[in-house]
N, C-alpha and C positions, 0 to 999 in steps of 0.2 A: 880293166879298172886301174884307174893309177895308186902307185902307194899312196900319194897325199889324201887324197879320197880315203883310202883303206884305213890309215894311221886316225883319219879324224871320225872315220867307224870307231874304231875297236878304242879310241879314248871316249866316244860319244856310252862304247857299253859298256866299258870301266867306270865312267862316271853313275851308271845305271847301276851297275852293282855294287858301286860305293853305299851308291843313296838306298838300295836294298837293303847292306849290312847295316846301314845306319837307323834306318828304319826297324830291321831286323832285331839288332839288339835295344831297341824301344821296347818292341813290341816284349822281347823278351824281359826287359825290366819291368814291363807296364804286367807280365805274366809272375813274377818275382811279385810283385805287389800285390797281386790278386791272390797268388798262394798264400801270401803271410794274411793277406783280409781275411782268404778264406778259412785258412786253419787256426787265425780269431776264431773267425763264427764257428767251426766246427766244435771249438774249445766252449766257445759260447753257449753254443746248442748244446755240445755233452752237458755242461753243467746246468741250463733250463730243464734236459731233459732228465738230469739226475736229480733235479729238485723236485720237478713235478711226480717224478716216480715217487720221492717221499712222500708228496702231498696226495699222493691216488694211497700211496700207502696206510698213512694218515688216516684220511678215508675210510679206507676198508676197514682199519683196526674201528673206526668212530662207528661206522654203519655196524660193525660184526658188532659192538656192544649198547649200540643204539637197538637194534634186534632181539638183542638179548632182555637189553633194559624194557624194551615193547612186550616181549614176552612173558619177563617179570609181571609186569603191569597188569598184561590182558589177562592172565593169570589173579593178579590180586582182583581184577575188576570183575571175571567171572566167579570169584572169592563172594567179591561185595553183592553181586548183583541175588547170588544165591542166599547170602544172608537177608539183603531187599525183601527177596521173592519170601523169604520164611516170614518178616516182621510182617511185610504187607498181607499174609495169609490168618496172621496173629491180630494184624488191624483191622482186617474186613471179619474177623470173628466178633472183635471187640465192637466196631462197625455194627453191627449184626444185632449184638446185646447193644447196645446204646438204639439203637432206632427202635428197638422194642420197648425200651426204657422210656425211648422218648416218647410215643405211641399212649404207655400208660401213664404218663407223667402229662401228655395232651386231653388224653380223657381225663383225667382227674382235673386239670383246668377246667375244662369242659362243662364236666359235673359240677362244678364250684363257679365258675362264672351262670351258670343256669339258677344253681341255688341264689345267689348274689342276684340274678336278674329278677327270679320270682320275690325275692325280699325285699326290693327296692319296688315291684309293682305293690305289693302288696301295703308298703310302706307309704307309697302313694294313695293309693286308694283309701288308707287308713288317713292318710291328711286332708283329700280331696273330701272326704263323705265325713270329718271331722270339723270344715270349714263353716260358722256359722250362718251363711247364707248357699245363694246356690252358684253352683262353678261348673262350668261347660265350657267346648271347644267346638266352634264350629268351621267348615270351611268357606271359599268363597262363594257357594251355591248356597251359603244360611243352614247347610246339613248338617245338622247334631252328631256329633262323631262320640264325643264322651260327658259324661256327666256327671256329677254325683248325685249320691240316695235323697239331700235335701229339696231337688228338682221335683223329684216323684213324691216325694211328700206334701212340698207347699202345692205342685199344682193338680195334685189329685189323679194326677196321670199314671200309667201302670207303664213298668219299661218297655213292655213289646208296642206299646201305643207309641210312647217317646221317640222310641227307634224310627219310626214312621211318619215326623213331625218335623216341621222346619221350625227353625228358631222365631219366626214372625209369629207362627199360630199360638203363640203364648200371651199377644199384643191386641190392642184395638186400634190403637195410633200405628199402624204398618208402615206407612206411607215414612212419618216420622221416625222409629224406629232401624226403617231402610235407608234413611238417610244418614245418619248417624253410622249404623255400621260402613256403609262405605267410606263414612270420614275416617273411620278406625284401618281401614285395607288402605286408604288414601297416604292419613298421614301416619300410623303407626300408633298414635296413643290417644284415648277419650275417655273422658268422665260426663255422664248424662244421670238425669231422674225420668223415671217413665213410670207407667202402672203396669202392674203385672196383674193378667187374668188365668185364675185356674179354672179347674176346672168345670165349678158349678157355679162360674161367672161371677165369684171375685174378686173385687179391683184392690189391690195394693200395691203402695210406691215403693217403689225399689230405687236406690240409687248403683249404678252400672259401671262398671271400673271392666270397658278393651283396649285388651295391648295385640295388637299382630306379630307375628312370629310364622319365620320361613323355618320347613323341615325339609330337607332332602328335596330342596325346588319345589313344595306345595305350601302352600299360602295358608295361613289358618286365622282364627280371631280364639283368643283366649279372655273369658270373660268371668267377671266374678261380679253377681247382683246382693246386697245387702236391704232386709226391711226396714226401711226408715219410718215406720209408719207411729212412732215411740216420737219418733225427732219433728215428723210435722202436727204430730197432736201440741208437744210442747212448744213449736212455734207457733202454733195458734194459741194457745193460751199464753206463750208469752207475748204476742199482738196484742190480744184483747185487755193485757197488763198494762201494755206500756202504753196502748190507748187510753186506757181510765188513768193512767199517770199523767199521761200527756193533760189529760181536760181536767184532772187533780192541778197541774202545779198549774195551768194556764189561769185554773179560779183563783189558787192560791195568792198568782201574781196580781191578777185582778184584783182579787180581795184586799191585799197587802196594799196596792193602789189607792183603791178608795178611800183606804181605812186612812191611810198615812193622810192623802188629797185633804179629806174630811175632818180628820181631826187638827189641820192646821189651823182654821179659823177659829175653836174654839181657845186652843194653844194662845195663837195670838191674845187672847183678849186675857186670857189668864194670867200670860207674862205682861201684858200691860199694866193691870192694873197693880200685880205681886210688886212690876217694878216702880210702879204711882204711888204705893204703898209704903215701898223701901226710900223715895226720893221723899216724902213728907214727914213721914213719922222715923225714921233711922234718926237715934240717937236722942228723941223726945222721949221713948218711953224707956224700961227697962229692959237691962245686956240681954234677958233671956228671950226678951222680944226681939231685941236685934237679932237673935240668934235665927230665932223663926222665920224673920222677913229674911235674913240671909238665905238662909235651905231653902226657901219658898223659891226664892232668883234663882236660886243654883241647879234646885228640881226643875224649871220649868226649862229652864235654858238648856239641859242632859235633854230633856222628854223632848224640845223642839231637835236636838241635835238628831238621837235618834230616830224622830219622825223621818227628819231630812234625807238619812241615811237610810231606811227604809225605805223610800220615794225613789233614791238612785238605785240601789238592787234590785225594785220590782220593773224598777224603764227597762233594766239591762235587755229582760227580753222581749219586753211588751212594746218598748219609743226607740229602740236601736234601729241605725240607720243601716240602708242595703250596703250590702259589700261592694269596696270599690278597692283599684290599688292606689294604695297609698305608699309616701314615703318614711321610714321609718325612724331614718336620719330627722327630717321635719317633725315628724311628731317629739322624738325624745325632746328636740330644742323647745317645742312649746311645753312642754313637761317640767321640764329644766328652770322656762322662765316664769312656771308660776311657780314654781320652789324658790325664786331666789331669795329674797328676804332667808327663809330657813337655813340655804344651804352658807350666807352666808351670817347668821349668829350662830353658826355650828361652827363656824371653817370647816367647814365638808371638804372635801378632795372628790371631784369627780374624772374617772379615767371614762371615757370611751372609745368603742373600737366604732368601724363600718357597719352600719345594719343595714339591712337589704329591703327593699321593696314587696308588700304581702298583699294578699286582698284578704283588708280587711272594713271595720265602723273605725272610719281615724279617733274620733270621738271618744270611743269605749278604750282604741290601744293607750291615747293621751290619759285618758284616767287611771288605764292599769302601769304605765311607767309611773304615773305621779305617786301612786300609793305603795309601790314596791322601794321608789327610790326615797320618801318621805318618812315610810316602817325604816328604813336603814340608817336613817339621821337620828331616828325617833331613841329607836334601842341603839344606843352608840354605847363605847367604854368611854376611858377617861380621857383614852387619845383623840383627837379629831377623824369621824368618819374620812373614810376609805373608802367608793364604790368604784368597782369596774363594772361597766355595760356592753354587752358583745352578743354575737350571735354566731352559729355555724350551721351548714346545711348537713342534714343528714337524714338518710332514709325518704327523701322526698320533703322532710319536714323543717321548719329553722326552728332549732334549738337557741332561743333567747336564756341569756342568763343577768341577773343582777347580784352581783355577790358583793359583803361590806364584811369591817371587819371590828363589827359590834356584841353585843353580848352573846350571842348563836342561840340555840334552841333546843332543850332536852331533847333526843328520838322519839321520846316517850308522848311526845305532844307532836307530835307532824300533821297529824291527822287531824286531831281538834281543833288549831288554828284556823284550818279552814272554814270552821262551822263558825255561823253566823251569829254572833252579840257573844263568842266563845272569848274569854280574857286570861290571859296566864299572869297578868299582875294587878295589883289594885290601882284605878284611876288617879291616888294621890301617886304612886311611883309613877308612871305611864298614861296621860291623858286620852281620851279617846271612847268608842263606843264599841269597837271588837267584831265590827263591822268591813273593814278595808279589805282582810286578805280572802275573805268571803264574797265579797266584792269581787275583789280580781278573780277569786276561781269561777264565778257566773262566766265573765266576763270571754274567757280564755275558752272557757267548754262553749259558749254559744259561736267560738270560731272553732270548732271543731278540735280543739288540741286541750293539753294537759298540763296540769302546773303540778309543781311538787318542792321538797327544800333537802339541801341538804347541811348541816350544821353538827357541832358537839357543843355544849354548854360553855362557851368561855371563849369560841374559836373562831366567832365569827359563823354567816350564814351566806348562800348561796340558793336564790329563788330561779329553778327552771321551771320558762313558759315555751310550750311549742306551737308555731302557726304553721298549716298546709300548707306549699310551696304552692300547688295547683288547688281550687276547689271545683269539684264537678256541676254540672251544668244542674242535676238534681238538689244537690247539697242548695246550693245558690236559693234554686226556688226552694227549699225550704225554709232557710233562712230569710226568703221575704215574707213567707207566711209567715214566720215569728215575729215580724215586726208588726205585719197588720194584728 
């Protein structure tokens, strides 16, 4: 091999060991850097691990007195638990005596609610057989469940019979009877009159008051029957009264008819000739003659007035016309206009309100506004009459009123006014026959309503008339009988 070759070896592994040592002492630095990182971390880790030794220390000392403090505890808790055990041995004693307590404290309710129950039966039983007719329960099969003592007495029955009886076998009308109570299961409440048969078959009315009434889901009828047999003797005798009344005032009206009819012709000729008398001889003979022929005029013209007025009270129910509706607005205007003359030498003031439409005789109402509104011009004060005229519905009924604000009317007289040829002043104070508010009260009662006044002596008066809203189909036909 030649040197050149050799020489460019041995620089080729000089070069090689260059870049070893260079590498070398890398490596060795890069080993210098790891020692000092490591012997950080080893400094590092002594001090985690010297920390974490305190905190295991820590620890232990926490746990050694956490254990202790457990032991403390379980100790104070087997403390309490044995105290527990002692009160709860003291409570289930006391436990013990209280349920016995409570025990005779239930009986003693017991005994006192039972006392309470028989004094409340007994207390019933004492109302029940105290009631003065008779009082029974039965159910929906008509079965007599309970009764009282007046049962067995009015019908002659003995209780073990009773017991054995349905509530029809006390009846003859069953049929009816059975129907009736099923109204009572139906709708819950009825009032009937039936005959009651006892036992040695007789008949007396009772009148029947059942209410139904549910107990603990069973159905029952609760009934109380009263003897009315006091109340339909007095309604027949008050029938057979007020029939002889009836054919009393129909003669009376008749009578009053004829008589007034009849004695006008004789009237006539009386005042003709009084007045033929007065027109020839007045002032021929002497004053105390004229006196006579005067009274004569004056008696005969009173006695025709009153005739007249008699003749219009006995039409009221004898020539009154059928009921029809009328308007009542129309009527006061024709009332009004045969007042006028009066209302105006009085200056009346007339207010009226809306009246309403009635079925009524328009005829008879035009008379009765004429003599209520004519009384109130009649008795004025010093001021000029005042009337208001109005009406309101109430009760089914219109409440008419005519109120002024004229002399008014002792209380002590309300009632007399109304009677007929009755006068609270003397004809020279007050003109008239005492006839009119007598009038009006015919007039008002043959429409089925009522008049009345209300007044104080000085304060002015107020005249209430009521008319039916509705008249029934019966009322009606009677009212045409009273015309024929």
């Amino acid at each position: 091999m030649s040197n050149n070759k050799l020489q460019k070896q041995l620089q080729e592994e000089r070069n090689i060991v260059r870049s070893l040592q260079i590498e070398l002492e890398e490596t060795n630095k890069g080993i210098m850097v790891l020692t000092l990182e490591l012997e950080k971390a080893n400094e590092k880790l002594e001090q985690q691990v010297e920390q974490r030794t305190l905190e295991l220390r820590n620890i232990q000392e926490v746990l050694t007195m956490s254990v202790k403090e457990l032991k403390r505890k379980l100790k104070e808790a087997e403390n309490t638990i044995q105290t527990l055990q002692t009160e709860l041995t003291e409570t289930n004693k006391g436990m013990l005596s209280l349920t016995l307590e409570l025990e005779h404290s239930k009986e003693r309710i017991r005994n006192h609610m039972k006392k309470d129950l028989q004094r409340e039966k007994n207390l019933s039983k004492f109302i029940i057989n105290s009631l003065p007719g008779i009082f029974f329960i039965i159910d929906k099969n008509r079965r007599l469940i309970r009764w009282n003592k007046n049962l067995e007495k009015i019908s002659g029955y003995s209780l073990k019979e009773i017991s054995n009886m349905n509530i029809l076998d006390f009846f003859l009308e069953k049929n009816i009877l059975n129907d009736k109570l099923k109204e009572v299961f139906d709708k819950g409440r009825l009032n009937f009159e039936i005959n009651f048969i006892s036992k040695n078959g007789i008949s007396t009315p009772f009148y029947f008051m059942g209410k139904y009434k549910e107990i603990h889901k069973d159905i029952f009828l609760i009934g109380v029957g009263i003897d009315i047999s006091d109340r339909k003797r007095a309604e027949e005798k008050l029938k057979i009264i007020l029939n002889r009344l009836e054919i009393s005032n129909k003669e009376l009206e008749q009578f009053a008819y004829i008589a007034s009819h009849d004695l006008q012709e004789p009237l006539r000729m009386i005042s003709s000739y009084v007045q033929l008398l007065a027109k020839r001889y007045k002032g021929k003979l002497d004053d105390e003659a004229d006196d006579f022929i005067y009274y004569a005029v004056d008696g005969t013209n009173r006695m025709k007035q009153l005739i007249n007025d008699l003749l219009t009270y006995s039409r009221v129910g004898t020539r009154g016309k059928p009921f029809d509706r009328v308007d009542c607005d129309k009527i006061l205007d024709r009332a009004l206009n045969n007042l006028t003359k009066l209302i105006e030498e009085n200056s009346a003031i007339i207010i009226r309100n809306s009246l309403p439409e009635v079925m009524a005789d328009g005829s008879q109402m035009e008379q009765l506004f004429q003599n209520l509104i004519s009384n109130a011009i009649k008795f004025r004060n010093k001021a000029p009459p005042r009337i208001l005229i109005s009406a309101e519905n109430k009760n089914e009924n219109w409440i008419f009123s005519v109120q002024d604000n004229g002399i008014g009317i002792d209380p002590e007289y309300f009632e007399r006014i109304f009677v007929i040829f009755q006068r609270l002043h003397t004809r020279e104070e007050y003109p008239g026959t005492g006839i009119g508010l007598a009038l009006c009260k015919k007039i008002v009662e043959r429409h089925k309503g009522k008049i009345w006044v209300d007044s104080q002596l000085g304060e002015g008066a107020t005249f209430y008339f009521t008319i039916p809203e509705r008249i029934e189909i019966k009322n009606e036909i009677l009212l045409k009988d009273e015309k024929l």
